[in-house]
KOLKE-520615 format. One record per residue: residue in one letter; x, y, z of N, C-alpha, C, O in turn. Coordinates in pm, whole numbers, padded with zeros to 5 digits, always signed. Each point is the difference from the previous one (the first is absolute). Example, Ala and Ser with C-alpha at 12.3 -4.5 7.8 and 13.67 -1.06 7.14 Angstrom:
BEGIN
A+01319-00569+00780-00089+00119+00000+00090+00120+00000+00104-00002+00066S-00139+00107-00138+00082+00119+00006-00077+00109+00073+00051+00111+00017
***
This chain:
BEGIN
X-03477+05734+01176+00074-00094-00082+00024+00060-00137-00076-00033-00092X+00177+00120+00071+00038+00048-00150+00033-00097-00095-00006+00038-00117X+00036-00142+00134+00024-00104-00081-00076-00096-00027+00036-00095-00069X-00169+00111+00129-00125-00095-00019+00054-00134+00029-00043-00084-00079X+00136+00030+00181+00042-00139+00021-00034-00024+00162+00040+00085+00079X-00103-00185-00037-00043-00052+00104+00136-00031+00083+00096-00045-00063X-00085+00067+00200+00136-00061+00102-00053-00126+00021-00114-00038+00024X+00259-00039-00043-00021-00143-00016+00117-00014+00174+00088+00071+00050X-00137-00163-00023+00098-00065+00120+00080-00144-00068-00021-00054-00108X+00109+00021+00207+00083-00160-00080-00108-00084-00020-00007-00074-00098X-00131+00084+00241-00063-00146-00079-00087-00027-00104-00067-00100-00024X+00077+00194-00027-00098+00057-00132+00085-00054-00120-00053-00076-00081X+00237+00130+00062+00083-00128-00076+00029-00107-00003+00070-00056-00084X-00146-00010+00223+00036-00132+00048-00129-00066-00077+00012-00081-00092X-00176+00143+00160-00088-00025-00114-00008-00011-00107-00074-00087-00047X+00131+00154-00016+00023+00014-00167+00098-00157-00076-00024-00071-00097X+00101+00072+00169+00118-00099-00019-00099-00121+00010-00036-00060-00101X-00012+00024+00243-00087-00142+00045-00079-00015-00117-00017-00108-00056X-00043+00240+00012-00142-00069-00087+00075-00056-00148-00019-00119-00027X+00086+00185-00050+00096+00038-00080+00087-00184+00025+00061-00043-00099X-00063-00017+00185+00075-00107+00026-00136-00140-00015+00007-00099-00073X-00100+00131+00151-00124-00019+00015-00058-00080-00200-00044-00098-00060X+00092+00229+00048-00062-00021-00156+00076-00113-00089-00059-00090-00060X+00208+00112+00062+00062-00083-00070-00040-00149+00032-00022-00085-00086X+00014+00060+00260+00010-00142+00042-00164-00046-00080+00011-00106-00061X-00135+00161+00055-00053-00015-00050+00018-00050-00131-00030-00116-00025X+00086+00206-00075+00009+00024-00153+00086-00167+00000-00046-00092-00068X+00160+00076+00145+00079-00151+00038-00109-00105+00025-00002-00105-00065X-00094+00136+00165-00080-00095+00032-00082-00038-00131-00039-00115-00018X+00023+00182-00042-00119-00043-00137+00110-00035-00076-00046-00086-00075X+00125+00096+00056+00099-00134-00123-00001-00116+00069-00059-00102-00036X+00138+00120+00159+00035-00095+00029-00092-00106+00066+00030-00119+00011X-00147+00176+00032-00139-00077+00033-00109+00056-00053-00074+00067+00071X+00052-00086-00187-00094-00004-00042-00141-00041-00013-00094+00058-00054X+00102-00185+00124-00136-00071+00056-00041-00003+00076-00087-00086+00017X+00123+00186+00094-00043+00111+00182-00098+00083-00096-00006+00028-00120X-00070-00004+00241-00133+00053+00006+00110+00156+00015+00097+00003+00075X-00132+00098-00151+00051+00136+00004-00043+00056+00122+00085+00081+00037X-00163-00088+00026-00047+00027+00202+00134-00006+00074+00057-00102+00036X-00015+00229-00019+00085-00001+00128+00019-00100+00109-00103-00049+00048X+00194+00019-00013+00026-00129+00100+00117-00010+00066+00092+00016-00080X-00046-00040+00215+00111+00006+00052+00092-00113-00089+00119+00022-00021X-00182-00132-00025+00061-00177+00031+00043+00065-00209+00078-00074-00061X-00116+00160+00008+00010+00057-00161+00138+00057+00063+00097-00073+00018X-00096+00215+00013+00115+00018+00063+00138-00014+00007+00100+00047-00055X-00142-00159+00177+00149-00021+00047+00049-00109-00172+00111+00000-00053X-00240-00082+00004+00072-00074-00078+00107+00086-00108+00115-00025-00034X-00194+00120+00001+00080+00086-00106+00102+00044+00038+00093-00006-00080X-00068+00072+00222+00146+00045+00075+00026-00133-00004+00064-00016-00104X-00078-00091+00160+00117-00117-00022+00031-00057-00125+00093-00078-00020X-00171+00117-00063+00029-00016-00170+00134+00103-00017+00118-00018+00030X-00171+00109-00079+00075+00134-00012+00167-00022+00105+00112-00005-00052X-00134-00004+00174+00143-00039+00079+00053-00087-00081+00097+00033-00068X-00157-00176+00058+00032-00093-00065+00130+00026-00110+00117-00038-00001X-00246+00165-00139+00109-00025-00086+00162+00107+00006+00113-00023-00042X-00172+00142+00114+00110+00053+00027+00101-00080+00086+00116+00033-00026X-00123-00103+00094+00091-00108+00046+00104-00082-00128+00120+00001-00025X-00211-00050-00021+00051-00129-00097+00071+00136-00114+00116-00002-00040X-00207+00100+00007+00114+00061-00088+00132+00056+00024+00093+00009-00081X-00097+00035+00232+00105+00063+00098+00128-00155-00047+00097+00013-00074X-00130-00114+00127+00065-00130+00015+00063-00034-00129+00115-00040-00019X-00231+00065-00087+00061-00023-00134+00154+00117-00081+00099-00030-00066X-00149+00146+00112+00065+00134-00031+00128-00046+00102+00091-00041-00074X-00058+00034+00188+00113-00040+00125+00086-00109-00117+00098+00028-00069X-00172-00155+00077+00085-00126-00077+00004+00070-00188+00112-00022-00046X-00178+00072-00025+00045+00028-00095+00117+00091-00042+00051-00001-00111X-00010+00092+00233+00092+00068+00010+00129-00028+00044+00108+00053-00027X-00146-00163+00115+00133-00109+00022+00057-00036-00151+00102+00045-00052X-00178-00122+00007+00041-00054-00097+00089+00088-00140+00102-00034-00060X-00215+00189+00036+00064+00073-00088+00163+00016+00086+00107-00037-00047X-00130+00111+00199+00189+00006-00024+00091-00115+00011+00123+00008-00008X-00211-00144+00033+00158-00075-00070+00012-00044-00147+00078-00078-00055X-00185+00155+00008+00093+00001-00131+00135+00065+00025+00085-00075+00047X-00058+00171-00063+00093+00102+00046+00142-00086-00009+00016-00070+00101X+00083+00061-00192+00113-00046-00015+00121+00026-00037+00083-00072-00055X-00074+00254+00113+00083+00076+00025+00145-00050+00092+00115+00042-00015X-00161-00131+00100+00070-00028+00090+00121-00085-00044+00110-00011+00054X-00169-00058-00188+00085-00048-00019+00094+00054-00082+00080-00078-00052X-00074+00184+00032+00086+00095-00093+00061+00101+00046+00031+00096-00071X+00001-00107+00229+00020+00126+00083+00186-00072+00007+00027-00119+00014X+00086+00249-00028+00141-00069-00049+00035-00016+00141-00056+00067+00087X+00152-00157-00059+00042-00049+00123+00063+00102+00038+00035+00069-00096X+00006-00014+00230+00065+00100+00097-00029+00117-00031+00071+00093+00039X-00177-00075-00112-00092+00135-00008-00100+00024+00035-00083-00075-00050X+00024+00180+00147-00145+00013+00023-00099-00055-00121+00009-00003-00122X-00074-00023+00186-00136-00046-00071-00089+00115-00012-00024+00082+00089X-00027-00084-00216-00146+00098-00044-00061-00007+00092-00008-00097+00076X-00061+00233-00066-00093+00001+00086-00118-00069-00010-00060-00023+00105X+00001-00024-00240-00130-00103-00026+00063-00102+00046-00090-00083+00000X+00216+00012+00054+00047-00142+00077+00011+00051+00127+00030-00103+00061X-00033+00179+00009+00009+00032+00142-00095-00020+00021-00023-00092+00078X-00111+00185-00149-00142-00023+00038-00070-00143-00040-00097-00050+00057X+00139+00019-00120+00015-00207-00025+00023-00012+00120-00066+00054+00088X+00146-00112-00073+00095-00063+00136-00063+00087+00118-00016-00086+00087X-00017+00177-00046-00090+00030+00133-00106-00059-00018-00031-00092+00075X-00057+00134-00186-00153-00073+00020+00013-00168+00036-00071-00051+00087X+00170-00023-00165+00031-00165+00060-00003+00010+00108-00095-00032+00070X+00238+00097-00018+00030-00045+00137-00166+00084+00056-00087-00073-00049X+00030+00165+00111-00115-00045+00045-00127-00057-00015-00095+00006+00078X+00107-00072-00205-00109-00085-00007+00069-00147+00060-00077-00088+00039X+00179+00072-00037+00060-00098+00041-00030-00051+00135-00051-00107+00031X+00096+00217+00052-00011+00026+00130-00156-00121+00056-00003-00085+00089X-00081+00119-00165-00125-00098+00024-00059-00097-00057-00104-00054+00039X+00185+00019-00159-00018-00130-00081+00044-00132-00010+00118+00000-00034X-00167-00123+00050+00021-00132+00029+00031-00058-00089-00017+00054-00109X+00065-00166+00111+00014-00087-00124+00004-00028-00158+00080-00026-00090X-00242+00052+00117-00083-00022-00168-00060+00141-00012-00084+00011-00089X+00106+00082+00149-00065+00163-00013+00025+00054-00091-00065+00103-00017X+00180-00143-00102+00008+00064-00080-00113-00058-00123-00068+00057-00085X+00090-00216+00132-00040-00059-00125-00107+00037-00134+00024+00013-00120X-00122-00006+00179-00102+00066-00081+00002+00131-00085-00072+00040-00092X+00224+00033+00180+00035+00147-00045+00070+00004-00117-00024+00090-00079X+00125-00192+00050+00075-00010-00053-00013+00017-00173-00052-00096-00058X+00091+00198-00014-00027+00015-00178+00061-00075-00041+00110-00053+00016X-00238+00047-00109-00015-00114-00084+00081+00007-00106+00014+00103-00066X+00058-00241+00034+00068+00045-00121-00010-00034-00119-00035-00114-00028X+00061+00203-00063-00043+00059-00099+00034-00103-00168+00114-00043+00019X-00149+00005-00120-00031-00050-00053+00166+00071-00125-00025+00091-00078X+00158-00146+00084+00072+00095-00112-00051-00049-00136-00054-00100-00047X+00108+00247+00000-00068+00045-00106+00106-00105-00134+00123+00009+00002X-00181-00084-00088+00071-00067-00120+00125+00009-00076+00058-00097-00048X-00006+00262+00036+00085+00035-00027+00104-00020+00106+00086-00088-00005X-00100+00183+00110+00111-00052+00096-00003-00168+00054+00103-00068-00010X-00172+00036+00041+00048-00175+00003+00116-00028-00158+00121-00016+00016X-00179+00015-00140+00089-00054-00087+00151+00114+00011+00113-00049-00003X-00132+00181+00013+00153+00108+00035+00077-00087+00127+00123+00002+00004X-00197-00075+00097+00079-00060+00086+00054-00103-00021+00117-00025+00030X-00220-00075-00103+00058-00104-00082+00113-00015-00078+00089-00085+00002X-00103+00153-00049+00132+00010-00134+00088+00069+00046+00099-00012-00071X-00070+00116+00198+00109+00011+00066+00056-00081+00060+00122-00011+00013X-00236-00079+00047+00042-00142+00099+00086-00098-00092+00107-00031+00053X-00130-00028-00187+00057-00088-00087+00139+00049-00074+00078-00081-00050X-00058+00228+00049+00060+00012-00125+00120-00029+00074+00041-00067-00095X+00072+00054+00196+00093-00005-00027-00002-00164+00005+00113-00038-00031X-00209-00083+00060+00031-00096-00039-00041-00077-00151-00015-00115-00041X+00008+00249-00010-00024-00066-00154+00112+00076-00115+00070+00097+00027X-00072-00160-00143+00090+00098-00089-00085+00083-00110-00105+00052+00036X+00139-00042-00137-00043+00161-00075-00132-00122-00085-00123+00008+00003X+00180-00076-00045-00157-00081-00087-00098-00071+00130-00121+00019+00011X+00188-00088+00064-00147-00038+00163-00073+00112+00005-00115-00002-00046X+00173+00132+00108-00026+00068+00046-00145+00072-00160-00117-00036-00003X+00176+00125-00091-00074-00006-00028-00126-00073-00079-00096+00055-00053X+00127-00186+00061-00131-00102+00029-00096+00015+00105-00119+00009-00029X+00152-00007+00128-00086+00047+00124-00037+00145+00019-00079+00042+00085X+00136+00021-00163-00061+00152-00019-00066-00010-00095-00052+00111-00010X+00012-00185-00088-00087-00025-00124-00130-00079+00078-00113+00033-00038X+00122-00108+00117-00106-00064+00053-00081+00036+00114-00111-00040+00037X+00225+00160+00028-00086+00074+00129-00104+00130-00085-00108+00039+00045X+00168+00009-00166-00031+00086-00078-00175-00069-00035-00104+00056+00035X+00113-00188-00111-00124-00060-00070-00066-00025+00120-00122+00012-00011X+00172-00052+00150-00118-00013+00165-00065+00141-00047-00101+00025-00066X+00223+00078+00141-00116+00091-00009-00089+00061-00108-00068+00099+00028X+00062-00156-00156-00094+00051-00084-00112-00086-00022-00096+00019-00074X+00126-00135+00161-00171-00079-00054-00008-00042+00112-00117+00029+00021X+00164-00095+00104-00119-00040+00107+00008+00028+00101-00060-00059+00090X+00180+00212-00058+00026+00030+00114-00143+00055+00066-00063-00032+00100X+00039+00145-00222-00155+00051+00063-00131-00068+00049-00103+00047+00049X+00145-00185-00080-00129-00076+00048+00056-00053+00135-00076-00004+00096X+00216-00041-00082+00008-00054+00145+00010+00122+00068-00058+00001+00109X+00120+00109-00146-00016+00131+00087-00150+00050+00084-00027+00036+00114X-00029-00051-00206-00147-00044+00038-00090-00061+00085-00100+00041+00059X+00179-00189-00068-00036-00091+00070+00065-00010+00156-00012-00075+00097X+00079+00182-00128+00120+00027+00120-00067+00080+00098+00011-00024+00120X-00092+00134-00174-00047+00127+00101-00119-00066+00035-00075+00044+00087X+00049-00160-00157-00180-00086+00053+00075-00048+00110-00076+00036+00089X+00162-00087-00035+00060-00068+00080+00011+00096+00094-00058-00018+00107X+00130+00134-00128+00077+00109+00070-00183+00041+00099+00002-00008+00122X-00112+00039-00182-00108+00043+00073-00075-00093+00078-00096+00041+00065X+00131-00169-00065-00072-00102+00099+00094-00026+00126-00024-00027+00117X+00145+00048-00192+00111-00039+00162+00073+00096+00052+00040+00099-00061X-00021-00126+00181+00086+00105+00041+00175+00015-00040+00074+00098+00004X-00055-00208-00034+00149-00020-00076-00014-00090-00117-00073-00099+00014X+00129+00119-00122-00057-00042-00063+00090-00100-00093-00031-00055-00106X+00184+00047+00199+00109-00089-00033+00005-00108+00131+00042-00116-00007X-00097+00185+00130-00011-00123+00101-00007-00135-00025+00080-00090+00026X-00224+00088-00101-00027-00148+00026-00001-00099-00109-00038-00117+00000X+00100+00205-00111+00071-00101-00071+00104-00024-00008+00037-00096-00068X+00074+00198+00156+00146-00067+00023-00007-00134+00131+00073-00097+00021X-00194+00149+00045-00006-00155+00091-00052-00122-00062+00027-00112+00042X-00107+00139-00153-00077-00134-00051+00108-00046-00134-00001-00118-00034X+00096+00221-00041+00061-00062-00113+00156-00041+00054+00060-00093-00054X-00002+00171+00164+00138+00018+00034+00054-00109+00148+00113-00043+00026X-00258+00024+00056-00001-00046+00118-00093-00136-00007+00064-00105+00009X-00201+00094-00024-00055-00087-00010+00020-00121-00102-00019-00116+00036X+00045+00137-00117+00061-00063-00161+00126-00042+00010+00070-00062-00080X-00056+00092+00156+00184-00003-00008+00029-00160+00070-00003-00019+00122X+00030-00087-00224-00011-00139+00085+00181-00059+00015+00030-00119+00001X+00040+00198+00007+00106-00037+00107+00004+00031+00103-00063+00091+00054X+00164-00188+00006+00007+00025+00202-00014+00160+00047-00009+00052-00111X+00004+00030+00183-00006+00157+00013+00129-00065+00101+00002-00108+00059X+00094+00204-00062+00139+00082+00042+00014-00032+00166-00090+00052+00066X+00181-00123+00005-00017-00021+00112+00080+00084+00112+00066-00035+00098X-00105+00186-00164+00047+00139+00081-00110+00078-00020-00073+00011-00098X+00072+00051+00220-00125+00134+00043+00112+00113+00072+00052-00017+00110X-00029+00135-00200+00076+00068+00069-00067+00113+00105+00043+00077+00087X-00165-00112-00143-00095+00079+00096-00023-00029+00119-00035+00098+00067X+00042-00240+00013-00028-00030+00099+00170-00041+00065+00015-00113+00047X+00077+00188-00048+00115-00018+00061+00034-00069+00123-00059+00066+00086X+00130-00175-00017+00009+00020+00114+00091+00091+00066+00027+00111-00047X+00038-00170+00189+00067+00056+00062+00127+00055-00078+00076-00088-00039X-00040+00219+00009+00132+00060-00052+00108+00011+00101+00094-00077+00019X-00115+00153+00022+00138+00080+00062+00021-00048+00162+00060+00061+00089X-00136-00204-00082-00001-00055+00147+00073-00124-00019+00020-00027-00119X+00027-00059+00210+00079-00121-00008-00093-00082-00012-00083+00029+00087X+00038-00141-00163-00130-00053-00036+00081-00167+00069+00120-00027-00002X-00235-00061+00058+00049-00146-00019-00064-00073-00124-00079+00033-00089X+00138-00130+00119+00037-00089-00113-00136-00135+00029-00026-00096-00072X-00033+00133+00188-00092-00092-00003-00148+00031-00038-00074+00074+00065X+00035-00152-00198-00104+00049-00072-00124+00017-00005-00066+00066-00080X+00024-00151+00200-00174+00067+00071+00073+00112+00063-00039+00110-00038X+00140-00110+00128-00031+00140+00035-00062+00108-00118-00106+00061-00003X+00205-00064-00078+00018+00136-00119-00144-00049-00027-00079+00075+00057X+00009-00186-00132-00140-00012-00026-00099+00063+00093-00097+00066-00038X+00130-00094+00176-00116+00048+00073+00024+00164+00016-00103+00067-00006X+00216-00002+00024+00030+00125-00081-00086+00086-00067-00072+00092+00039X+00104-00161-00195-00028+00064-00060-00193-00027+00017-00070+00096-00032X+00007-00209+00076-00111-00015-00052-00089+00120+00147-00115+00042-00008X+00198-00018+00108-00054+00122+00100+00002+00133-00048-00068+00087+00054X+00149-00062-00163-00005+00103-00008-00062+00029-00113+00001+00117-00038X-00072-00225-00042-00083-00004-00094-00143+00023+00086-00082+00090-00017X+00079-00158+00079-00140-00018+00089-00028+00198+00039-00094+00062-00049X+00179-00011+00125+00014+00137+00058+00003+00081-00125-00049+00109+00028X+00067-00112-00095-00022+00062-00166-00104+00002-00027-00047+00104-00045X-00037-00227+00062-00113-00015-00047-00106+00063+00044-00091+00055-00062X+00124-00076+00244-00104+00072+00050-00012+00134+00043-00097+00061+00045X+00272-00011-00079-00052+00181-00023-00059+00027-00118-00068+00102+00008X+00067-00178-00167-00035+00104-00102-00160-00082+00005-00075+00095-00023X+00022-00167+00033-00118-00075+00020-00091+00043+00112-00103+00065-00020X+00155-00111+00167-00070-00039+00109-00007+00130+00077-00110+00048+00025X+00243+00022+00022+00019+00123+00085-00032+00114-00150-00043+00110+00032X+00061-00132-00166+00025+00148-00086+00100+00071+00051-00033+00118-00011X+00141-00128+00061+00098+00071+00088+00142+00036-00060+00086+00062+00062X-00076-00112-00193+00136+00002-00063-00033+00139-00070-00120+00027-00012X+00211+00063-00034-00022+00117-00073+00009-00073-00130+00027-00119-00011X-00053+00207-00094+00001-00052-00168+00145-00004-00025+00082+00065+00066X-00045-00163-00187+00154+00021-00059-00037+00055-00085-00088-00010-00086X+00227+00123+00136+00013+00130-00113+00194-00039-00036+00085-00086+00024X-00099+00217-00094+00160+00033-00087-00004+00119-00019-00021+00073-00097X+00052-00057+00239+00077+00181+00015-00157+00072+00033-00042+00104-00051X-00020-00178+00137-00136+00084+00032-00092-00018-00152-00091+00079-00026X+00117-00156-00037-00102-00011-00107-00062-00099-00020+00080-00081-00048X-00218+00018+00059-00049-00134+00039+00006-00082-00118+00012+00042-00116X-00022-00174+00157+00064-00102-00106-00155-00065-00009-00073+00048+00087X+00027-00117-00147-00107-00110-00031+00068-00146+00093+00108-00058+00014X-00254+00048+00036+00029-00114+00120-00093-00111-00082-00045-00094+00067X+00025+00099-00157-00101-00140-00092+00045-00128+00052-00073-00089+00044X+00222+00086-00053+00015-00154+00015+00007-00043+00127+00000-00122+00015X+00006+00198+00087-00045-00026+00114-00149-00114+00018-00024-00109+00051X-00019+00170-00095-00181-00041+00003+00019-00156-00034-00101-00070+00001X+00243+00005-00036-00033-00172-00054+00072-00049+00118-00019-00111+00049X+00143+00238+00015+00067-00054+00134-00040-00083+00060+00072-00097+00024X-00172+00103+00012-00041-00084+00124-00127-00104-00001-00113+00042-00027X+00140-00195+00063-00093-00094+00006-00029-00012-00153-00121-00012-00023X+00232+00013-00128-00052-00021-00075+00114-00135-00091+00120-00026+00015X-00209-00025-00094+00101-00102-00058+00032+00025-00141-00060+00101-00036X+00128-00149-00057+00008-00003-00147+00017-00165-00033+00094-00079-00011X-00249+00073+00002-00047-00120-00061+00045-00049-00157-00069+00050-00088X+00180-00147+00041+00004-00038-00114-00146-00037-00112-00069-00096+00036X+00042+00143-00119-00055-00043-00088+00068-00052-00173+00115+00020-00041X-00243-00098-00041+00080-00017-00132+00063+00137-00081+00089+00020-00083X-00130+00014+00115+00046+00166-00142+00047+00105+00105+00115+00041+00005X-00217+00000+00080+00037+00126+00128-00016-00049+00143-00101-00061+00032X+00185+00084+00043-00019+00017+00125-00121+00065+00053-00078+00043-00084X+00045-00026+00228-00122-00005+00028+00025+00050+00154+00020-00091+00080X-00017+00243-00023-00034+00079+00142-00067-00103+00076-00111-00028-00045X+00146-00036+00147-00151-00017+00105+00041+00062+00097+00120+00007+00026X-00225+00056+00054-00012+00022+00151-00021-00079+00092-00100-00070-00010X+00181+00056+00122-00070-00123+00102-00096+00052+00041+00001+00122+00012X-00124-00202+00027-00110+00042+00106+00028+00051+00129+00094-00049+00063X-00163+00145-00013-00018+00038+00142+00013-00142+00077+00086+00011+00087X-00151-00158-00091-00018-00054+00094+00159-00033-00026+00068+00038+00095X-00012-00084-00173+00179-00084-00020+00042+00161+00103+00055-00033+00105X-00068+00160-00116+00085+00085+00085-00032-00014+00110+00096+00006+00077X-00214-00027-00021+00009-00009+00169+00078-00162+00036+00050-00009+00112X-00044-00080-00179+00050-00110+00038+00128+00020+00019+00059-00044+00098X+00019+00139-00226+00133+00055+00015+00023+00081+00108+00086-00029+00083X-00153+00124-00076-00019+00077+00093+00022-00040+00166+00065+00065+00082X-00141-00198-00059-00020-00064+00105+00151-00057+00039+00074+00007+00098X-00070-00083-00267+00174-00049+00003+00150+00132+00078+00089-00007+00085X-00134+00097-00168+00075+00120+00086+00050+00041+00103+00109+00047+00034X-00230-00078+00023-00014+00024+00164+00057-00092+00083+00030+00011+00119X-00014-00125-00213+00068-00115+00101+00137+00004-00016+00080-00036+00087X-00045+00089-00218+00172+00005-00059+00060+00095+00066+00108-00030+00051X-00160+00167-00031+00041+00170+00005+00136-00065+00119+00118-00016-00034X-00158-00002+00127+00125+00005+00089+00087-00073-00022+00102+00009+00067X-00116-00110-00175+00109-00097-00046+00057+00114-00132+00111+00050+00014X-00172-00026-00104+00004+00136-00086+00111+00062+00061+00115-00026-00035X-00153+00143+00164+00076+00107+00061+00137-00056+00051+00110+00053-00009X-00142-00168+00063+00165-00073+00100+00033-00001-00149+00052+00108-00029X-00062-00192-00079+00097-00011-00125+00086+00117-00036+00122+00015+00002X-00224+00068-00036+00030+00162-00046+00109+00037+00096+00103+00051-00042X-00126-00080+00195+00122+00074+00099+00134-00084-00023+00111+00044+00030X-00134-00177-00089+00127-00053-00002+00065+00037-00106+00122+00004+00014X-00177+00031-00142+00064+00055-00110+00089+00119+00011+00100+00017-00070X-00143+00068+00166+00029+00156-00005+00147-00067+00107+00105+00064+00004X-00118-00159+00053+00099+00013+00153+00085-00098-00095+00106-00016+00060X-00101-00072-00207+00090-00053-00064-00022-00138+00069+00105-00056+00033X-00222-00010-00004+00065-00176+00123-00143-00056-00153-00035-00118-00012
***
């Protein structure tokens, strides 16, 4: 042996590695259990490998969804000029969607979705005073540039403030006060059009109005129970880019209870849905014959 080094075989690196692995789960086991008897033990062990799996899991899970989220920031897309290729940072956008798409339901984005961001004092009032000036003249106008001027020098920084306290407890942080100041508060009749729930378009519709009621209320029901019951609807997007499904979540089985000052969300109970539910089952074929008479015009 001119080199004074011993011949090693593979299981001699395999040894080395085990003990070398051996050691860490240990060095893991004493943080993380500290009040085990230091005595070798199978039931010590496995706890520390299922510790240890554990957190590489949850960090794997965290790192996957945090990376979702960084690329939709990404809002290139919307700056890409019409009848011209798109950048290559929007191609690679738009592939990663479409296959994450490929396996995502409903509310899959929801939790993913970035958060938005708190604007900054200056640009709110630069938008402002672009927004007013052509309906004001040369003295309005700069009146309201004298007074957006004195906001921001004495109490913008405190509601700005009070803004990012808001911004770190919620996940949106204009949500739920455009529902509680714009929607709930709001004590006139609400608008007796939903353009969201359309009926029949481009078919010869009749004129008789349970039909169209029982219609539309089947295909509310089948709505319901793909994004709820089956999870079976894909997410709404715009152009492969996922949208926030929040208001979904009041869709179904919920009321808007009048109160003195604000309105008031309820949910029906589970037991009122199986009664409905039950009701269902007795309607559906009266439901479906309606629906067939609409489409056939009787």
């Amino acid at each position: 042996m001119a080199n004074g080094k011993v011949p090693s075989d593979g299981y001699d690196v395999l040894r080395k590695y085990t003990r070398k692995a051996n050691r860490i789960t240990h060095s893991v086991g004493d943080v993380v259990f500290p009040f085990l008897l230091h005595e070798p033990s199978a039931l010590l062990h496995v706890a520390c490998v299922l510790s240890i799996s554990a957190v590489f899991v949850l960090g794997f899970v965290f790192a996957v969804r945090a990376t979702i989220t960084i690329v939709l920031y990404y809002k290139g897309w919307l700056f890409e000029t019409v009848g011209e290729k798109p950048s290559l940072p929007t191609k690679l956008f738009m592939a990663l969607m479409q296959v994450m798409s490929k396996r995502a339901s409903f509310f899959s984005y929801q939790g993913l979705l970035p958060w938005m961001l708190p604007p900054a004092v200056k640009d709110t009032l630069k938008t402002y005073l672009e927004t007013v000036r052509p309906l004001l003249n040369d003295d309005e106008f700069e009146k309201i540039t004298n007074q957006a001027t004195d906001f921001q020098n004495t109490v913008a920084a405190e509601i700005q403030k009070k803004l990012w306290m808001k911004w770190l407890i919620s996940r949106n942080y204009l949500s739920d006060w455009w529902k509680e100041v714009v929607y709930m508060r709001h004590r006139s009749s609400l608008i007796h059009t939903n353009v969201a729930c359309a009926d029949v378009i481009y078919q010869t519709t009749t004129s008789n109005q349970a039909a169209r009621a029982a219609f539309v209320t089947l295909n509310r029901q089948q709505f319901c129970r793909d994004i709820f019951t089956k999870n079976s609807m894909k997410p709404i997007s715009m152009g492969g880019i996922p949208l926030c499904t929040t208001q979904y979540s009041d869709y179904h089985r919920s009321l808007r209870v009048p109160r003195e000052t604000s309105g008031e969300i309820t949910n029906l109970s589970n037991k009122l849905m199986s009664v409905h539910l039950s009701l269902k089952s007795v309607i559906s074929g009266i439901s479906h014959r309606a629906s067939l008479s609409i489409l056939h015009g009787k």
